[in-house]
C-alpha positions as CSV (number, residue, x, y, z in Angstrom):
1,X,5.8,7.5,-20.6
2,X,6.9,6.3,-24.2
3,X,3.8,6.3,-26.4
4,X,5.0,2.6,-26.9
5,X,4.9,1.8,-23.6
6,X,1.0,3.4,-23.4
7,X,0.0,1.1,-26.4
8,X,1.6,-1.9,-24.7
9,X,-0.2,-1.2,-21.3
10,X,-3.6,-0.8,-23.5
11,X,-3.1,-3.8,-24.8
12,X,-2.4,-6.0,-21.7
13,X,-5.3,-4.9,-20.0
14,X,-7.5,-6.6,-22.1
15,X,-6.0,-10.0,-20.6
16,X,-6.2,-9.3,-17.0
17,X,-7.8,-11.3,-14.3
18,X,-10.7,-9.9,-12.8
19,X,-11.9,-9.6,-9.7
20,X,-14.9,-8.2,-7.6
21,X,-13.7,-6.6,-4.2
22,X,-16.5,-5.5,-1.6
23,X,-15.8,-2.4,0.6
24,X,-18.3,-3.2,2.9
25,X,-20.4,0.2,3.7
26,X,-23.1,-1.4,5.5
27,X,-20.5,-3.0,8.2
28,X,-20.1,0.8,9.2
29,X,-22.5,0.6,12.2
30,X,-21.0,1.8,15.8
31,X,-18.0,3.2,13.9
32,X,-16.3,6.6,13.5
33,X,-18.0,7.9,10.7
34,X,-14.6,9.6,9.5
35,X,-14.3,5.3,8.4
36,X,-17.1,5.6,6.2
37,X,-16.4,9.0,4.9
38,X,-12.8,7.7,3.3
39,X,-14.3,4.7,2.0
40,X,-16.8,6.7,-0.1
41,X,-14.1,9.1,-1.1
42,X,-12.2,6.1,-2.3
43,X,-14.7,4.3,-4.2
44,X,-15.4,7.5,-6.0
45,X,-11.6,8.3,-6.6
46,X,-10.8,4.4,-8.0
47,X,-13.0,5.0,-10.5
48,X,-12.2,8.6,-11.9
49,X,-10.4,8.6,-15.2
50,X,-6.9,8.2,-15.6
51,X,-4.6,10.5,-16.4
52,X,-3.0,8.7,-18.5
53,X,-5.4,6.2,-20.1
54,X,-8.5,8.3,-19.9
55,X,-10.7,5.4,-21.2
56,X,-10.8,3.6,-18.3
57,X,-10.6,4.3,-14.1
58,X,-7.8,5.2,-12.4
59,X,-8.1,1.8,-10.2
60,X,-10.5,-0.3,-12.3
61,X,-8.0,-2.1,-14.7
62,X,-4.3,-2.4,-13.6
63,X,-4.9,-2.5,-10.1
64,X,-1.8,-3.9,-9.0
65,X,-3.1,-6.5,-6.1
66,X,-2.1,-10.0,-4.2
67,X,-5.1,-12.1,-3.5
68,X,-3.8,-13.2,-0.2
69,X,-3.6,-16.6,0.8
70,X,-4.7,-19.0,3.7
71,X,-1.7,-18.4,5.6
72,X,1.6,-16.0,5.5
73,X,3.7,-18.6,5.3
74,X,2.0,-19.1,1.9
75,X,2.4,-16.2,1.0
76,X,6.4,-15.5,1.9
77,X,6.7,-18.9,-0.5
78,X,4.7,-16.9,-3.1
79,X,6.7,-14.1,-3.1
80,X,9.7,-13.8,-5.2
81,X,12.9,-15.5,-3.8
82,X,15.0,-11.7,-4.1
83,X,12.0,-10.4,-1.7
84,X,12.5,-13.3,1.0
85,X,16.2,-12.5,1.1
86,X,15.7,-8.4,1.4
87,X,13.4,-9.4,4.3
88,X,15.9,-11.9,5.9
89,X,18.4,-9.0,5.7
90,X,16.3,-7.0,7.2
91,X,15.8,-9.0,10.3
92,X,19.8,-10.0,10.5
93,X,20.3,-6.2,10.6
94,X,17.9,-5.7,13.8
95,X,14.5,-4.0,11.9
96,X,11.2,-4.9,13.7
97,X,8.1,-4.7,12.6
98,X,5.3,-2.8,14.3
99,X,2.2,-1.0,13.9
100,X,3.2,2.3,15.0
101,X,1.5,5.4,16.7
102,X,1.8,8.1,13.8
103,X,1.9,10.7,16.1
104,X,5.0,9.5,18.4
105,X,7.5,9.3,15.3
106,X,7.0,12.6,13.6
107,X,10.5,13.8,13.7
108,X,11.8,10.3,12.5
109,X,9.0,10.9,9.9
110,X,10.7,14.2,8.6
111,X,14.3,12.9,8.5
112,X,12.6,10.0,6.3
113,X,11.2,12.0,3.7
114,X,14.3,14.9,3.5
115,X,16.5,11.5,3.2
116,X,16.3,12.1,-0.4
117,X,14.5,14.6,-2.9
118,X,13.8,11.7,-5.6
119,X,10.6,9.9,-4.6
120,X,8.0,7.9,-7.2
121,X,5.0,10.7,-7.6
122,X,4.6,13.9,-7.7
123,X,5.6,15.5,-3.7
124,X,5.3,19.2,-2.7
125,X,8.8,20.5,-1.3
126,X,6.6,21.4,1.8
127,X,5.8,17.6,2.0
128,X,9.8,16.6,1.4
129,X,11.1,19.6,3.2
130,X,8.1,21.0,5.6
131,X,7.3,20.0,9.2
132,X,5.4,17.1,9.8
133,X,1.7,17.7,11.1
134,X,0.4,15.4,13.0
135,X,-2.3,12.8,12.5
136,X,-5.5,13.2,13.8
137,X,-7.1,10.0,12.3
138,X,-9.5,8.4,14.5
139,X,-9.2,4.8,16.4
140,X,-11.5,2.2,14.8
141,X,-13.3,-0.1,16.7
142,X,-13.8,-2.7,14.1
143,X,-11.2,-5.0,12.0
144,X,-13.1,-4.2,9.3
145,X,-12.1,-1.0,8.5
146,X,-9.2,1.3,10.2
147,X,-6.5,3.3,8.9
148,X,-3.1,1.7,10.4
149,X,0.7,3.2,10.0
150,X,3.1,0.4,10.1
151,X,6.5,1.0,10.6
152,X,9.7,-0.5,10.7
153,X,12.2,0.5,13.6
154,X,15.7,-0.3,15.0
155,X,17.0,0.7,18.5
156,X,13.7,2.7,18.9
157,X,14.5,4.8,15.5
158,X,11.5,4.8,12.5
159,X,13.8,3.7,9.1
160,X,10.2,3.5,7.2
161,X,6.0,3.9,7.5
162,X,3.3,3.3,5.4
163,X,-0.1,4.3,5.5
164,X,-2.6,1.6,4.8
165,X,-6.3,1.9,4.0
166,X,-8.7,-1.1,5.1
167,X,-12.2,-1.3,3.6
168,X,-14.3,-4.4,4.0
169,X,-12.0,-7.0,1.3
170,X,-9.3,-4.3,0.4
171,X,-6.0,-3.6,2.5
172,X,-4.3,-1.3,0.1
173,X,-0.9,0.6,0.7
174,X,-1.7,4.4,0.1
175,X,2.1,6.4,1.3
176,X,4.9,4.1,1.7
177,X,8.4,5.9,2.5
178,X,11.8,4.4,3.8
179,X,15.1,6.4,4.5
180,X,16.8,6.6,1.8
181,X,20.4,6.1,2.9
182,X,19.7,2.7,4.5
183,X,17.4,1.4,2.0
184,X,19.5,-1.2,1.1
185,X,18.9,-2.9,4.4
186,X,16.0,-4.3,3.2
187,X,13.7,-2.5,5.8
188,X,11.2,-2.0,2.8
189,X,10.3,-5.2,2.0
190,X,10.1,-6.2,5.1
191,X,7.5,-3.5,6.2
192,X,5.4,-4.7,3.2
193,X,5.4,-8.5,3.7
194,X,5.4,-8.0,7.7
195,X,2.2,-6.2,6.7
196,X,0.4,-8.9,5.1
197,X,1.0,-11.3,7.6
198,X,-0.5,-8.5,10.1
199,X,-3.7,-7.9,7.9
200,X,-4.1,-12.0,7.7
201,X,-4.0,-12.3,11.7
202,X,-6.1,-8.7,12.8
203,X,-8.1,-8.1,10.0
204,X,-9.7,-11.5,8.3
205,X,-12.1,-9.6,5.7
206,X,-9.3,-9.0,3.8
207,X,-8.5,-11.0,1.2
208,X,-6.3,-8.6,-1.5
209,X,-3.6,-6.6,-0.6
210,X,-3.0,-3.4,-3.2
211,X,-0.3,-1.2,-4.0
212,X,-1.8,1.6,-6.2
213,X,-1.6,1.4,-10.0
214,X,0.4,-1.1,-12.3
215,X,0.1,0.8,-15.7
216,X,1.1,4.3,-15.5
217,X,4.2,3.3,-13.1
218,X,8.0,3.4,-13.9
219,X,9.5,0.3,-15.0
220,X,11.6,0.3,-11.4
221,X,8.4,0.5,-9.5
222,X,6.7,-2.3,-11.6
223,X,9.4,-4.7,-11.0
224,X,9.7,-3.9,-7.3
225,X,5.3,-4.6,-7.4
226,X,6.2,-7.9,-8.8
227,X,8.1,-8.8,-6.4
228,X,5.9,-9.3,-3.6
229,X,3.0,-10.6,-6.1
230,X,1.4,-6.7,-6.7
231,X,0.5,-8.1,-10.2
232,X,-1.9,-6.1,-12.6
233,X,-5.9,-7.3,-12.3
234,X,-9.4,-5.9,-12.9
235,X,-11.2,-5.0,-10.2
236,X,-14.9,-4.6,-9.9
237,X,-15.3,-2.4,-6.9
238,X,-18.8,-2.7,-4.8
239,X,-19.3,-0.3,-2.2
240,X,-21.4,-2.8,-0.2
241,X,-23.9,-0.7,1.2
C-alpha cells in the first residue's frame, strides 16, 4: 500500500460512523459450546492491532458493514444499481441460491479455488492446490449464532461458497470464493445479496452484515465492498456476556 494511501485511510477514519454491535455471549445457553468458543476467539482477534495501522484494531475502525434494513427488498434498492444487474444476470443464467452442506461439495470446493492462483489475501498453495478436508463444524440449535456455508449452484454444480460467522447482531462474511472462469456470471453478487435476505428471514438478531476490513484492502476490493453497501464504520464490539 502507497504510504499516501495509508495517510488517506488515517485520515478518514476519524469521520466514520460509529456503531456498537453486541455478540451476545450470554444467549449461549443449550448450545454447542464450539459457538461460544469462536465468538470469544473473534472478539479477541477484532480487536488485535493492525498490521498495517498499528494504532488502532484490526476490526475496530474501518469495519466495512451494511446496517441491514427492515426488509430485503430495501435493501436490493439500497444497493448499487451495477450490483442488482450482476444479480439479475445471475438468475437469467440459472444460479440458485442455497445454504449448502459443506461437506457434500468438497470436490466442487477444490476446482473453485485451483480456478485461479490470484485471490485477495494471502493463501497457502496447499489451500489453492491441496485436497479439501472436510468440515467438522457443529449444527447450532439457535438463530442466534451458527456458522452457515452458502453457496451458489447450477445444474447441481457449486460455482461459489462463503463461510459466514453469526454472533448475537453481527453476520459477517469470513471466506468467500467463486470459480474464476465464470465469474462474470454474476454468481458472486448474487451469493452475497441472496445472503442478506437469508440472515433477515432465519436469523432476526442480526442487524449488520460485514465483509472484513475497508482500510488495508485493494482499491478493486473496496469498490466491489461499495457495491453492496460494505461501507467503512466504527464498531464498538460488546461481547454480551
Amino acid at each position: 500500500m502507497a504510504i499516501r494511501q495509508v495517510f488517506e485511510d488515517l485520515r478518514s477514519m476519524y469521520g466514520l460512523p460509529q456503531i456498537s454491535i453486541d455478540l451476545m455471549l450470554r444467549e449461549m445457553v443449550g448450545n454447542n459450546p464450539f459457538f461460544a468458543r469462536i465468538t470469544e476467539d473473534f472478539y479477541r482477534s477484532s480487536r488485535k492491532r493492525h498490521r498495517k495501522f498499528p494504532l488502532i484494531g484490526i476490526l475496530t475502525h474501518g469495519v466495512a458493514l451494511c446496517e441491514l434494513p427492515d426488509s430485503f427488498d430495501e435493501y436490493f434498492m439500497l444497493i448499487e444499481a451495477a450490483g442488482r444487474r450482476n444479480v439479475k444476470k445471475a438468475n437469467r443464467n440459472g444460479y440458485k441460491f442455497a445454504r449448502i452442506d459443506y461437506n457434500a461439495y468438497l470436490k466442487d470446493i477444490g476446482e473453485i479455488r485451483r480456478s485461479t492462483d490470484q485471490r485477495q489475501g494471502e493463501l497457502s498453495e496447499d489451500f489453492l492446490k491441496g485436497d479439501v478436508s472436510r468440515c467438522e463444524n457443529p449444527e447450532s440449535n439457535s438463530p442466534m449464532h451458527d456458522y452457515p456455508y452458502f453457496g451458489v449452484l447450477k445444474a447441481g454444480r457449486l460455482y461459489a461458497y462463503m463461510g459466514v460467522l453469526i454472533a448475537g447482531e453481527l453476520a459477517i462474511i469470513e471466506h468467500i470464493y467463486g470459480h474464476a472462469k465464470f465469474q462474470n456470471d454474476g454468481f458472486v453478487p448474487k451469493m452475497i445479496v441472496d445472503t442478506a435476505g437469508y440472515l433477515m428471514e432465519h436469523h432476526p438478531s442480526v442487524k449488520c452484515y460485514a465483509y472484513g476490513s475497508y482500510f488495508g484492502a485493494s482499491e478493486t476490493l473496496r469498490r466491489f465492498k461499495r457495491k453492496f453497501k460494505f461501507l467503512p464504520h466504527r464498531v464498538t464490539w460488546k461481547l454480551g456476556k
